[in-house]
N, C-alpha and C positions, 0 to 999 in steps of 0.2 A: 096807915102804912107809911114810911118813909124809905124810901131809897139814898144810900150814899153809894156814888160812884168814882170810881180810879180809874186812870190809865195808865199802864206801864210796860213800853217796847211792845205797842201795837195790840196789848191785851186789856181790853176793858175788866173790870167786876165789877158788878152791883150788887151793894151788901143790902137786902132786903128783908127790912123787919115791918114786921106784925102781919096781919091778914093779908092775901092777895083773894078776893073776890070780886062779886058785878060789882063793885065801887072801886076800888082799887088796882081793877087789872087796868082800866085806862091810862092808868098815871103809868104803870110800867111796862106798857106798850110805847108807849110816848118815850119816858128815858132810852127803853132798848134802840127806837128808831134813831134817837138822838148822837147815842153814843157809835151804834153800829157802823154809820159810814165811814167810821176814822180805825175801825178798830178791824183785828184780822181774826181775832179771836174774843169774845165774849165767856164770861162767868155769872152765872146766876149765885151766890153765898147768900144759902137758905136757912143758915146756922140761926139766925133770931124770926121767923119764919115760921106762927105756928098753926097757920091753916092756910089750903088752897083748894078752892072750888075749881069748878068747870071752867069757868071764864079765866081762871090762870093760869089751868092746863092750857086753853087755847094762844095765849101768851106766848109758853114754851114750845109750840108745836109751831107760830109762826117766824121766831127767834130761831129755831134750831134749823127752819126750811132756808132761812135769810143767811144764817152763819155758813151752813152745809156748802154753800160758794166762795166761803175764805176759810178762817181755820177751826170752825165749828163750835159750840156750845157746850158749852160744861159746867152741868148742877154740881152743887158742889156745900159739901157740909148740911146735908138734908137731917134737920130734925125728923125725932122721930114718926110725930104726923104727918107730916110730908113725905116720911121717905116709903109710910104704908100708901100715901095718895097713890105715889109715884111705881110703884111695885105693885099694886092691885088693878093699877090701869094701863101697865104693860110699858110705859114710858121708860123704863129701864135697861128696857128689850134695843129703843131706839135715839135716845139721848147718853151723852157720856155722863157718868156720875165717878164725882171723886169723893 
């Protein structure tokens, strides 16, 4: 997995390709912690993104509790395995998706 990150007027994105799993979620727990405190709004760009397990649901689930106190989270460009992750585990229901 590689993360590339941008900030632009207080909104981060992390353009997030390949696997997010138990090896990979660490590293973008780490970015999000990284970027979060400067940022008022985060983006996850899932567009090169083409699997996520459990452990990167729980990523999005601590990212979005973090954000939900500034300008919140937003998935954004979910490939199509992802976007069944995200819709079959109700994450849709409680994360913003663009």
């Amino acid at each position: 997995m590689t993360i590339k990150a941008t900030e632009n007027d207080k909104t981060c994105t992390l353009l997030i390709e390949g696997r997010i799993d138990t090896m990979t979620a660490p590293q973008l727990e780490l970015t999000f912690a990284e970027y979060a405190e400067n940022c008022e709004k985060m983006i996850f760009d899932l567009a090169e993104t083409d699997f996520i397990s459990s452990a990167g649901l729980r990523v999005i689930v601590v990212a979005h509790r973090e954000m939900q106190k500034k300008g919140g989270l937003v998935l954004r460009n979910l490939s199509k395995n992802v976007r069944t992750v995200i819709t079959l585990t109700g994450f849709d229901k409680i994360v913003c998706i663009e």
